[in-house]
N, C-alpha and C positions, 0 to 999 in steps of 0.2 A: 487614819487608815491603818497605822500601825496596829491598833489597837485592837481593831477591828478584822486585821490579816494575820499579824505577829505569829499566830500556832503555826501558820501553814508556809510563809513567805516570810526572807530575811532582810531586815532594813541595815542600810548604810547611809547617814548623812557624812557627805566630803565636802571637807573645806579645804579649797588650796588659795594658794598666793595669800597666804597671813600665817598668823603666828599662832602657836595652839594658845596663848591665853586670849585673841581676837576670838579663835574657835569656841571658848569655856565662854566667853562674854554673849554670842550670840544663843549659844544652848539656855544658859541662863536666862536672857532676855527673852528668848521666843518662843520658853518651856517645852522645850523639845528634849528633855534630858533622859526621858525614858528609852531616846533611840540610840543605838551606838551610833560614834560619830569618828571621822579619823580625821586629824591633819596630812592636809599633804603639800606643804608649802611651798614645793616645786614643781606643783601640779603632772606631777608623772600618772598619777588614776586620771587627773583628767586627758592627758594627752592618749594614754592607752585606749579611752571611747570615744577621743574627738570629739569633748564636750568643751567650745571655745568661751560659753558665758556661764550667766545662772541667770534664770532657771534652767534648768536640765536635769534630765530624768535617765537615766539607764538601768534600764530591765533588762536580766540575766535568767538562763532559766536552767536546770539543771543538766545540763550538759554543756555548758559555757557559753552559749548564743547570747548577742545582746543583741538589743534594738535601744538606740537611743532617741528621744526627745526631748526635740531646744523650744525654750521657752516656755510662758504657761500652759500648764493642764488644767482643762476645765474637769469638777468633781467626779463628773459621771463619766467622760472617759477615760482619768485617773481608777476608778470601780471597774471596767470593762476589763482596763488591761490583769488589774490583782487578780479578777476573776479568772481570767486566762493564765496567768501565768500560777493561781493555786491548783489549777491543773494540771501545773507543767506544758504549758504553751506558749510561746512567745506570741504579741499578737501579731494582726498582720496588719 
């Protein structure tokens, strides 16, 4: 989806509660390395969106709104929300 979004919409993968070479080990294994990625191994991004597991998803939209979502996203409403938010919409 990055790939596919990237012009329009800004990716962040976070990793907290590990260590940034856990973090370098997972990019590497799951070739995700095109996305920027930040450690945050006191989980402070994640406590800021009250995101208590993974998966989780938080969309931000440009004025600082987020909507967060726990657990898996199936593809095509993963596409609804980019679609929305390359609009500049959070969804609803």
């Amino acid at each position: 989806m990055a790939r596919d979004y990237g012009d329009r919409i800004g990716f962040l993968g976070v990793a907290a509660h590990d260590s940034v070479e856990a973090m370098a080990n997972f990019v590497d294994r799951f070739g995700v390395g095109h996305l920027p990625h930040a450690a945050d191994p006191d989980a402070v991004l994640w406590e800021r969106f009250g995101v208590p597991y993974q998966p989780a998803w938080v969309f931000v939209d440009s004025s600082g709104e987020a909507v967060r979502v726990l657990g898996p996203l199936p593809e095509q409403d993963l596409i609804s929300i980019l679609e929305d938010l390359a609009r500049d919409r959070l969804p609803t």
